[in-house]
VOFIVEX-624077 format. One record per residue: x, y, z of N, C-alpha, C in turn; chain. Coordinates in nm, 3 decimals. Example, Ala and Ser with C-alpha at 12.3 -4.5 7.8 and 13.67 -1.06 7.14 Angstrom:
  n.east n.north    n.up ca.east ca.north   ca.up  c.east c.north    c.up unit
   1.319  -0.569   0.780   1.230   -0.450   0.780   1.320  -0.330   0.780    A
   1.285  -0.225   0.708   1.367   -0.106   0.714   1.290   0.003   0.787    A
END
This chain:
  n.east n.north    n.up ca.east ca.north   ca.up  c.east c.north    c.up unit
 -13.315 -25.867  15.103 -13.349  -25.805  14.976 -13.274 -25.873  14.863    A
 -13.327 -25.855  14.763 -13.276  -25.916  14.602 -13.269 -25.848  14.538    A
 -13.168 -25.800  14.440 -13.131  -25.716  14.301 -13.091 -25.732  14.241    A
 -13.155 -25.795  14.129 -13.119  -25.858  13.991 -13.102 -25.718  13.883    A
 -12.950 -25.732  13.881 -12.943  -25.633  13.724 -12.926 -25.681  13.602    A
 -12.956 -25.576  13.524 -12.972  -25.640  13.371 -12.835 -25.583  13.281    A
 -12.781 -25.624  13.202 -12.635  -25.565  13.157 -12.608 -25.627  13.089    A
 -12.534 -25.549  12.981 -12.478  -25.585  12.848 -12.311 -25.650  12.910    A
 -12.265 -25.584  12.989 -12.154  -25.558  13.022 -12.097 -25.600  13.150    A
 -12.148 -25.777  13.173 -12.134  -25.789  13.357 -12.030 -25.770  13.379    A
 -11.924 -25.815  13.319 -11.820  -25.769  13.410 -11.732 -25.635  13.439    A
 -11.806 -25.553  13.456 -11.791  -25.472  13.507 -11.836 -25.448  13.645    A
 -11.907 -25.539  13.715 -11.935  -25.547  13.842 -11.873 -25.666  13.912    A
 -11.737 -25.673  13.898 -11.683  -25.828  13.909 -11.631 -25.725  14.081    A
 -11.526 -25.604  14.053 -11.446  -25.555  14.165 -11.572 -25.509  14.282    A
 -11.689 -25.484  14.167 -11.831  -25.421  14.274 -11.854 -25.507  14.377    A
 -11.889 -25.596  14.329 -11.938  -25.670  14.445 -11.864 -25.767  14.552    A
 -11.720 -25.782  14.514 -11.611  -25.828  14.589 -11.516 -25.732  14.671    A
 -11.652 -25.634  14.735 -11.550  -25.524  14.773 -11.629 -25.457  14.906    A
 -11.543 -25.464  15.056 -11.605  -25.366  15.123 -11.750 -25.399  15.180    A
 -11.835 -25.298  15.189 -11.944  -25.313  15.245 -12.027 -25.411  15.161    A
 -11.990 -25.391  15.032 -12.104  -25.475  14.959 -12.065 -25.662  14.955    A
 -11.974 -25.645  14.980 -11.924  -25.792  14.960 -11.947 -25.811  15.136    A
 -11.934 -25.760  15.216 -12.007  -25.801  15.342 -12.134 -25.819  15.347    A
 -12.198 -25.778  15.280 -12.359  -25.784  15.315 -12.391 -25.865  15.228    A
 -12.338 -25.913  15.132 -12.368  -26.035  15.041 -12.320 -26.170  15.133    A
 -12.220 -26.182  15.168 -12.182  -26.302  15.273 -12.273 -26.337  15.370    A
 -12.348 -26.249  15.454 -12.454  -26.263  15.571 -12.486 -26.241  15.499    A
 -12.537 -26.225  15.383 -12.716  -26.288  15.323 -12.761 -26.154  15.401    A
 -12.748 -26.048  15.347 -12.841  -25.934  15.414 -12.887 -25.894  15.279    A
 -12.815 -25.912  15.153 -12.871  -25.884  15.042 -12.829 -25.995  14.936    A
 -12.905 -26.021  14.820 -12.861  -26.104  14.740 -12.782 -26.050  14.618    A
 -12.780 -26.014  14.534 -12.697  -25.954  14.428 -12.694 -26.061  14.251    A
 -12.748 -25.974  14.214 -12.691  -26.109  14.089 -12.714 -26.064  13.971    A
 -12.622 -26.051  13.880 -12.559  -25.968  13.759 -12.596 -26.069  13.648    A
 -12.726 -26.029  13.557 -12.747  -26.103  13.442 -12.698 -25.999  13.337    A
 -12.654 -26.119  13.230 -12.626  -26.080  13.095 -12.720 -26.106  12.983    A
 -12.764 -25.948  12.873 -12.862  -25.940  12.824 -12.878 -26.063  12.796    A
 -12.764 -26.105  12.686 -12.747  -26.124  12.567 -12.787 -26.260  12.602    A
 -12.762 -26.343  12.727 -12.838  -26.445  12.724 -12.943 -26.482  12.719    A
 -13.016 -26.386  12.716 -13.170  -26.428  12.663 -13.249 -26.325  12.483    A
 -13.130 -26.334  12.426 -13.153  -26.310  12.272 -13.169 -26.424  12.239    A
 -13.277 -26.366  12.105 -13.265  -26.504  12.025 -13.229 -26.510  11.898    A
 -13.135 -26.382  11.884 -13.029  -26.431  11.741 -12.963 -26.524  11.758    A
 -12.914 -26.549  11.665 -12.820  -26.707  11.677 -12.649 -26.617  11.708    A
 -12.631 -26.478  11.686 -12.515  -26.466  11.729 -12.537 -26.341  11.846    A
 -12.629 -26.360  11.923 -12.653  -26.322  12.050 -12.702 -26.196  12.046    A
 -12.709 -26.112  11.921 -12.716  -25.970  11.942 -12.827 -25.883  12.015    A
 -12.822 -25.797  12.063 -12.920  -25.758  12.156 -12.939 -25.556  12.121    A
 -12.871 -25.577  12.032 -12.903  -25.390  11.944 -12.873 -25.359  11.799    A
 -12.945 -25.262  11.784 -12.927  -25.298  11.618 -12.955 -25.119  11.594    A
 -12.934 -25.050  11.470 -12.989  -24.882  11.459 -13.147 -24.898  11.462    A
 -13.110 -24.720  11.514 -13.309  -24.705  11.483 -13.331 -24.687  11.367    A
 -13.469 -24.684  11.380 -13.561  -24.684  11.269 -13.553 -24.464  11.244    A
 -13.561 -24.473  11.145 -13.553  -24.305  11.099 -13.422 -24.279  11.090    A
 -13.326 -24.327  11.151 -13.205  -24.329  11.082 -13.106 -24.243  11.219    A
 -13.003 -24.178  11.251 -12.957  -24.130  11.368 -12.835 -24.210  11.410    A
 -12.766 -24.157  11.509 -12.645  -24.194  11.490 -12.650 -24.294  11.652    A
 -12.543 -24.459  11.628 -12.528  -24.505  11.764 -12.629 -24.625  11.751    A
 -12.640 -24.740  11.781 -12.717  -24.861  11.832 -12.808 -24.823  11.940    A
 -12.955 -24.923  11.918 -13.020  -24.896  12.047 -13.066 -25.070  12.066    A
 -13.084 -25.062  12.192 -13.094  -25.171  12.240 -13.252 -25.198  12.199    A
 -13.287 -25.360  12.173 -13.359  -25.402  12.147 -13.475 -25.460  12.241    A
 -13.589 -25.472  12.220 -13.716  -25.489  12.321 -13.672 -25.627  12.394    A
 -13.677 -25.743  12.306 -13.687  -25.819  12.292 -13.639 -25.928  12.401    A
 -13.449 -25.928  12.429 -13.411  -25.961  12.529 -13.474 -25.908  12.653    A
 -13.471 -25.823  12.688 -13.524  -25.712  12.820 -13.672 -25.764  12.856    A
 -13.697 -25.794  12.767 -13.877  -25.841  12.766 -13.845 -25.991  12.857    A
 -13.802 -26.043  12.784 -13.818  -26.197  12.801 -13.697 -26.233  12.932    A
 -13.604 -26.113  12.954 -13.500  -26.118  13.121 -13.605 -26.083  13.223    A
 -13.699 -25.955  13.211 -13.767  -25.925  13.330 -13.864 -26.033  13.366    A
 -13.941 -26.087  13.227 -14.070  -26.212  13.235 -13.962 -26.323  13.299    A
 -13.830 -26.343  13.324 -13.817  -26.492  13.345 -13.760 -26.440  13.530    A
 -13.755 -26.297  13.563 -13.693  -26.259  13.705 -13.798 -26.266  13.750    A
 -13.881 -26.170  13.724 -13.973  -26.096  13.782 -14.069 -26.142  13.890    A
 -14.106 -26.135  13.993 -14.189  -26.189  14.138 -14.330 -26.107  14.115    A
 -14.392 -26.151  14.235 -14.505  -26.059  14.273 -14.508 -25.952  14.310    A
 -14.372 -25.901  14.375 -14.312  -25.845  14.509 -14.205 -25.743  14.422    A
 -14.156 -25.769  14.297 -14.090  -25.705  14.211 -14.084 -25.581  14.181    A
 -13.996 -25.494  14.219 -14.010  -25.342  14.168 -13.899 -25.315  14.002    A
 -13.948 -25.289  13.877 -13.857  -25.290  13.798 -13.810 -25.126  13.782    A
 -13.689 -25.169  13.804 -13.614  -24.977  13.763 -13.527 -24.968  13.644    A
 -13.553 -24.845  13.557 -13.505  -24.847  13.471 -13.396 -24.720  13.478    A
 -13.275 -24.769  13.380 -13.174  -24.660  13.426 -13.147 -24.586  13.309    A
 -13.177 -24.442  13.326 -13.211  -24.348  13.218 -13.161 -24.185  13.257    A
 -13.172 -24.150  13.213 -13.094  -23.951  13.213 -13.213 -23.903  13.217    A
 -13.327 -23.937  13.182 -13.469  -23.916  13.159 -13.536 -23.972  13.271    A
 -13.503 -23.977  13.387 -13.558  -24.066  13.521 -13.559 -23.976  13.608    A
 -13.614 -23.995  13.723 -13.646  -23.920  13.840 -13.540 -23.896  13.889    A
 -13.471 -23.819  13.944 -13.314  -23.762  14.013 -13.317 -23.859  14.147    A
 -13.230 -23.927  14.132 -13.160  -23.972  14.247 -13.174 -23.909  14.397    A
 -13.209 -23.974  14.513 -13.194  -23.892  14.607 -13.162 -23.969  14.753    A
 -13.177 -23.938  14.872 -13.172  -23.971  14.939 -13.323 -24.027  15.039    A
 -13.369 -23.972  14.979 -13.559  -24.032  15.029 -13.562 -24.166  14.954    A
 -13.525 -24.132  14.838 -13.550  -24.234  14.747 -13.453 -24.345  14.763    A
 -13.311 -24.329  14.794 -13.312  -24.469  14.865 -13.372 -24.536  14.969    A
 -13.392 -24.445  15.035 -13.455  -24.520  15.190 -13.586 -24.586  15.140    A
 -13.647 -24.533  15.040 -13.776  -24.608  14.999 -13.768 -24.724  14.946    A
 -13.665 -24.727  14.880 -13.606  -24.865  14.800 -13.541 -24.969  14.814    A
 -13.511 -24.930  14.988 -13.446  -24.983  15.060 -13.503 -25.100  15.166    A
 -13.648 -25.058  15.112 -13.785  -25.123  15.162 -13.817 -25.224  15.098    A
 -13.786 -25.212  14.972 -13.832  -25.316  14.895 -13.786 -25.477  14.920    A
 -13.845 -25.537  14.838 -13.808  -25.733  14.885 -13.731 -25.731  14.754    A
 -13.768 -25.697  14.627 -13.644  -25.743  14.479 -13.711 -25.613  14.383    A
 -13.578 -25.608  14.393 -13.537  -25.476  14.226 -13.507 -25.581  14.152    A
 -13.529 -25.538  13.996 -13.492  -25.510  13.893 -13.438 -25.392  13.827    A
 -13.285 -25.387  13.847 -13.231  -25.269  13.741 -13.203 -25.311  13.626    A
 -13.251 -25.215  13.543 -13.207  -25.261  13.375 -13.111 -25.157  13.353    A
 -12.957 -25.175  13.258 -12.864  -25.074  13.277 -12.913 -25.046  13.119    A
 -12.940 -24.916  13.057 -12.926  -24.880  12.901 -12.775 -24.899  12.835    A
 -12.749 -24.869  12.739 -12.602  -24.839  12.697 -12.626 -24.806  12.548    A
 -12.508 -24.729  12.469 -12.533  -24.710  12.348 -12.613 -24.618  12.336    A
 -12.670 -24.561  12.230 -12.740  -24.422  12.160 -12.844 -24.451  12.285    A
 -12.872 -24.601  12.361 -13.017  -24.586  12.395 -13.098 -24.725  12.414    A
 -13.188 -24.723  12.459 -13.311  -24.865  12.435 -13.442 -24.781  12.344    A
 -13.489 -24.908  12.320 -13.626  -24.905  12.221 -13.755 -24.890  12.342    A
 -13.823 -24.768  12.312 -13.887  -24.703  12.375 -14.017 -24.802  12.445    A
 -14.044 -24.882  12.377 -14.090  -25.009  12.412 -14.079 -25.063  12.526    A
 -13.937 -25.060  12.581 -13.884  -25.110  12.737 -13.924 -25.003  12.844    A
 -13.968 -24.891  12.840 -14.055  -24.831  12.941 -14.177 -24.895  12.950    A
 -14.215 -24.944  12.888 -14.324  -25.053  12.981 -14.325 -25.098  13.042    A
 -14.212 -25.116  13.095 -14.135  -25.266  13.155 -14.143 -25.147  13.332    A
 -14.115 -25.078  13.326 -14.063  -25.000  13.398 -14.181 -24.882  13.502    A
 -14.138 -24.978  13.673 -14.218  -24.925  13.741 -14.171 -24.775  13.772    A
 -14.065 -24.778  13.766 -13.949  -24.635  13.755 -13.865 -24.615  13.729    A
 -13.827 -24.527  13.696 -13.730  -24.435  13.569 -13.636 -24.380  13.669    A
 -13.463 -24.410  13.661 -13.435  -24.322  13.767 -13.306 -24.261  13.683    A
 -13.235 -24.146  13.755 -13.084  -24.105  13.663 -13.008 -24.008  13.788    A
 -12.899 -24.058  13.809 -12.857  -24.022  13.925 -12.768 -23.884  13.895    A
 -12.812 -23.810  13.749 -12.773  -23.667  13.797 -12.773 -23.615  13.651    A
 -12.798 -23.502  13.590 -12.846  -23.420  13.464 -12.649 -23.430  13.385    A
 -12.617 -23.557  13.347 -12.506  -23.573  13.272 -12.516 -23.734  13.178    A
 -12.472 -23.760  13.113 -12.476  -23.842  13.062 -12.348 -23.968  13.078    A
 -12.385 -24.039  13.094 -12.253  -24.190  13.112 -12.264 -24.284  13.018    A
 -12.164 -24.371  12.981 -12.207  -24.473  12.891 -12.304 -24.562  12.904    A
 -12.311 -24.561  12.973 -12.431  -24.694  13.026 -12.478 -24.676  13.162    A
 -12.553 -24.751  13.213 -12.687  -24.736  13.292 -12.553 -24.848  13.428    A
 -12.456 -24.884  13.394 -12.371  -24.992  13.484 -12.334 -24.927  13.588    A
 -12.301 -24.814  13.592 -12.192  -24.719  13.699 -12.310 -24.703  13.786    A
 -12.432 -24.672  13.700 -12.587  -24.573  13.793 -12.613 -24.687  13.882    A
 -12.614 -24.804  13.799 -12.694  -24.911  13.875 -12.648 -24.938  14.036    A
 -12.467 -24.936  13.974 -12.421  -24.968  14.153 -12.391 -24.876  14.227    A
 -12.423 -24.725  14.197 -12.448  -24.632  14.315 -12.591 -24.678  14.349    A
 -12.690 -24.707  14.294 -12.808  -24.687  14.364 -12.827 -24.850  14.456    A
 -12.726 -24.917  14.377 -12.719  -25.094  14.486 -12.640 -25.045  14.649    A
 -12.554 -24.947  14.583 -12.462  -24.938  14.692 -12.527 -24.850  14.806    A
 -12.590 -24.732  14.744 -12.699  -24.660  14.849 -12.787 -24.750  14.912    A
 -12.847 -24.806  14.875 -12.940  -24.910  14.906 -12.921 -24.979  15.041    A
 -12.766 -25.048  14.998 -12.753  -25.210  15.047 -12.692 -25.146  15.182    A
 -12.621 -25.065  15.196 -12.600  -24.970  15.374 -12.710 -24.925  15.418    A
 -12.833 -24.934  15.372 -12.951  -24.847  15.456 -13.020 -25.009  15.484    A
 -12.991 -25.128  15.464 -13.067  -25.213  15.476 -13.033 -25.250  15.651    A
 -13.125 -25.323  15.728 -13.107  -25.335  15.868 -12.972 -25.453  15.883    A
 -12.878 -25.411  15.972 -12.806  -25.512  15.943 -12.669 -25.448  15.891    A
 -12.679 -25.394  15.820 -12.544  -25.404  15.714 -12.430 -25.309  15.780    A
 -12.502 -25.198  15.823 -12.437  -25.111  15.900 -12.500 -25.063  16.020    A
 -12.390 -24.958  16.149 -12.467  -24.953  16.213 -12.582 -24.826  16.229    A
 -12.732 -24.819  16.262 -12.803  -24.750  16.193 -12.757 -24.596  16.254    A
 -12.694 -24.593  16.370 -12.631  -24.433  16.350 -12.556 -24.364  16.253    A
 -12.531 -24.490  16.187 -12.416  -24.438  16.092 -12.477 -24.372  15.969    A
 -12.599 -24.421  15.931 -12.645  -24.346  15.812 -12.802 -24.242  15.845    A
 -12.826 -24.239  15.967 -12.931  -24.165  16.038 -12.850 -24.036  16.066    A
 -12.750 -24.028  16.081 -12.645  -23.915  16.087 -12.619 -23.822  15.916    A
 -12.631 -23.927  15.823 -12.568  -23.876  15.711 -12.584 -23.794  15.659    A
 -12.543 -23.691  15.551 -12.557  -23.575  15.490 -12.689 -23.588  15.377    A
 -12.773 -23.488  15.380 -12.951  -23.537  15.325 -12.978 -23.545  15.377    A
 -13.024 -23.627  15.524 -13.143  -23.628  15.631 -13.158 -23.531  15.681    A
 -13.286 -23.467  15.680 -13.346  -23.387  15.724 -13.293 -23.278  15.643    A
 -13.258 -23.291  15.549 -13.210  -23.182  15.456 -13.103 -23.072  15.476    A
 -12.995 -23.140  15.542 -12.901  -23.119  15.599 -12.745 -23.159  15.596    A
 -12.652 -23.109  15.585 -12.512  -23.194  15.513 -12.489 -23.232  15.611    A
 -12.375 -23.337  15.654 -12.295  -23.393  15.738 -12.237 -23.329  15.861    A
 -12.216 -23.286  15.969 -12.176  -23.226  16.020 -11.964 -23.306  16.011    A
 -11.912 -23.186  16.032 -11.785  -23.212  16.041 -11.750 -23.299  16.153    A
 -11.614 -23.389  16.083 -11.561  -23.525  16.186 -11.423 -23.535  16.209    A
 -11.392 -23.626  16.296 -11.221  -23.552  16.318 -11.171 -23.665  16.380    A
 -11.034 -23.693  16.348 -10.949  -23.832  16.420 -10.826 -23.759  16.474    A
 -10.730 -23.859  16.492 -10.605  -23.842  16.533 -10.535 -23.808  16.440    A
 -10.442 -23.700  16.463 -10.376  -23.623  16.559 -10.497 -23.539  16.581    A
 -10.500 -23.478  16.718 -10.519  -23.348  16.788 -10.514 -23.221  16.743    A
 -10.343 -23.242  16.700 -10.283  -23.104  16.658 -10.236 -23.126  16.488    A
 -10.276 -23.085  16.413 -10.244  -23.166  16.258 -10.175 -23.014  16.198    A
 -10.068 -23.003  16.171  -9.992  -22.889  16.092 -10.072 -22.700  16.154    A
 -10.099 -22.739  16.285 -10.159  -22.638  16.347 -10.322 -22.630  16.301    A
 -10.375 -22.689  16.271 -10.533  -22.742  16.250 -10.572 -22.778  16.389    A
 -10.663 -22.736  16.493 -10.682  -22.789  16.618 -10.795 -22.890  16.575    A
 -10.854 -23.033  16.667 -10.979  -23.099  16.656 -11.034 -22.990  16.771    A
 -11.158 -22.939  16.710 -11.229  -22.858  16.828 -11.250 -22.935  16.958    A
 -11.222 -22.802  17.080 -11.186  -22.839  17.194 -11.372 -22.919  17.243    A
 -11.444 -22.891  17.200 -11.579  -22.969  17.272 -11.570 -23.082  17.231    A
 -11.504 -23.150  17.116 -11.503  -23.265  17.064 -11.396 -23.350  17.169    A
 -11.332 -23.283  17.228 -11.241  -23.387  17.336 -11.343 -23.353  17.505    A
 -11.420 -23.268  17.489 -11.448  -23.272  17.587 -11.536 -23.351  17.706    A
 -11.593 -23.475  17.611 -11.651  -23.570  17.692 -11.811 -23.563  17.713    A
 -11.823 -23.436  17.667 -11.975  -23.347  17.725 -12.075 -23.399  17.627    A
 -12.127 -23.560  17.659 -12.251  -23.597  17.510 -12.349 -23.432  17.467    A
 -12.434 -23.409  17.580 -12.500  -23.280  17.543 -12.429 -23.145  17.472    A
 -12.299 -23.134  17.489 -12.249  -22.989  17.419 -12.204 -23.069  17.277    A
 -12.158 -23.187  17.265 -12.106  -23.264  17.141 -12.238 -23.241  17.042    A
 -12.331 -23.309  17.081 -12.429  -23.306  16.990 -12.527 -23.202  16.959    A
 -12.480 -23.043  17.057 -12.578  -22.950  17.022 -12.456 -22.853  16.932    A
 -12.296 -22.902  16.911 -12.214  -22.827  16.856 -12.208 -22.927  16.714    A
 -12.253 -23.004  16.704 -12.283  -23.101  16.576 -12.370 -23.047  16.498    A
 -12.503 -23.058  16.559 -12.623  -23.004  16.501 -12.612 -22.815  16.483    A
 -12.515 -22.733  16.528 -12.475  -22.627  16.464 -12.367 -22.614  16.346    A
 -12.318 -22.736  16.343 -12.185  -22.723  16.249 -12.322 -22.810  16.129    A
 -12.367 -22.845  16.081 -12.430  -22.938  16.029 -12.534 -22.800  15.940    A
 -12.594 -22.724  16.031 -12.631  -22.633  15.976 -12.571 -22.504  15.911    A
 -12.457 -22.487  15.988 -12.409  -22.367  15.946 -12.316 -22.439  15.799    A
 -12.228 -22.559  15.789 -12.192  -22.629  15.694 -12.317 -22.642  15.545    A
 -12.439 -22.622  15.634 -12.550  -22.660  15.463 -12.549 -22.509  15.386    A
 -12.571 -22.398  15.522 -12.612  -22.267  15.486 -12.518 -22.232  15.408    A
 -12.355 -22.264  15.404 -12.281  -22.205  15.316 -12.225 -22.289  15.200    A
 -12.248 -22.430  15.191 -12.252  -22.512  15.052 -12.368 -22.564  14.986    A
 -12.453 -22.585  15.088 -12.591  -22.633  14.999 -12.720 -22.558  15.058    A
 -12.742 -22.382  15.028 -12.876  -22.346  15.072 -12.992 -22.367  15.044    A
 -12.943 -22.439  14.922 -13.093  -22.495  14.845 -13.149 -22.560  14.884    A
 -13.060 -22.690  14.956 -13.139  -22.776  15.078 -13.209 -22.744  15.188    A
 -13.210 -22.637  15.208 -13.253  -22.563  15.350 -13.374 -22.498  15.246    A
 -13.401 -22.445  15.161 -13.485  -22.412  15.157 -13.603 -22.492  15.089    A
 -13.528 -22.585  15.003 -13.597  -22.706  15.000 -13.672 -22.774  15.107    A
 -13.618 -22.787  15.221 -13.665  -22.834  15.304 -13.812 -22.707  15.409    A
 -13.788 -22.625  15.415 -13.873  -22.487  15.397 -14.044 -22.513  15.342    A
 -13.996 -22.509  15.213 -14.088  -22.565  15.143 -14.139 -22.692  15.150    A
 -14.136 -22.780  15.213 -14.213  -22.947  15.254 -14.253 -22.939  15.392    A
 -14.212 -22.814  15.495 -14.312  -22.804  15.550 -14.429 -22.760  15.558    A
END
């Protein structure tokens, strides 16, 4: 997979991508990664890439113009462009796995009062990873690279995120290391007990009874899609 982002502000993804899972999966070439800057494709002579709106309002908005002429010089056949907005589809966990499908994103990060409404054209989808506002579209972009780039084949191993909290509309079931005995905290006794069948039918009860009392909405969310 390929994910070209768009940003006022690359370096801010300098520690992102030299880090951890993501900087592993960039080495084996399981994903590509590559952080463009708007401003290199303005064509003021002193690079600018936002200016105020029109009607007057407070804050810079980003201009058509660069964004136009970054996606026309990325963009494939195969290209999905995402745009990163508070005004976008909520973030989820379906929705990475779908995206996770893809051959090349395009994220465009916003910043400032905003972009010129113009650049939703551009845009096969609108996404915003939760009803708050951030400075810029930079932070959104690499949760949704970072969701992504662990669901890709390869990167991790696939129990590891076929287990995770969301599938099947369901939180995480509880996990446990060493010590045994932690300030009188026991690791439950079936978890030492060796028994694959009682492990995984006392998982899949802790998993549920864990959603029913922090996230019921998921359960009934899930209710409703059958």
């Amino acid at each position: 997979m390929k994910i070209d982002i768009l940003t006022i502000f690359p370096e801010m993804f300098e520690g992102f991508l030299k880090t951890s899972i993501i900087k592993r999966a960039i080495q084996n070439n399981f994903v590509d990664i590559q952080i463009h800057d708007i401003r290199k494709y303005s064509k003021d002579p002193h690079k600018k890439v936002d200016d105020y709106g029109y009607g007057g309002g407070k804050g810079m908005v980003l201009m058509p113009q660069p964004i136009f002429d970054a996606v026309s010089d990325l963009k494939k056949e195969n290209t999905k462009v995402i745009l990163m907005t508070p005004q976008g589809k909520t973030y989820n966990q379906k929705l990475a796995y779908d995206l996770a499908l893809e051959k090349h994103l395009i994220l465009i990060c916003g910043h400032y009062e905003g972009f010129d409404e113009r650049i939703r054209t551009l845009a096969d989808l609108e996404i915003s990873i939760g009803d708050y506002i951030l400075t810029g579209g930079e932070l959104a972009s690499m949760v949704i690279t970072d969701s992504i780039t662990r669901l890709i084949d390869g990167v991790i191993e696939k129990d590891s995120h076929l287990n995770d909290s969301f599938n099947n509309n369901l939180l995480d079931y509880p996990v446990y290391t060493k010590p045994v005995n932690f300030k009188g905290m026991k690791v439950p006794d079936v978890l030492l007990s060796g028994h694959h069948a009682n492990i995984k039918k006392y998982r899949e009860e802790m998993a549920l009874e864990k959603t029913k009392q922090r996230r019921p909405d998921l359960l009934e969310k899930g209710e409703k899609n059958e």
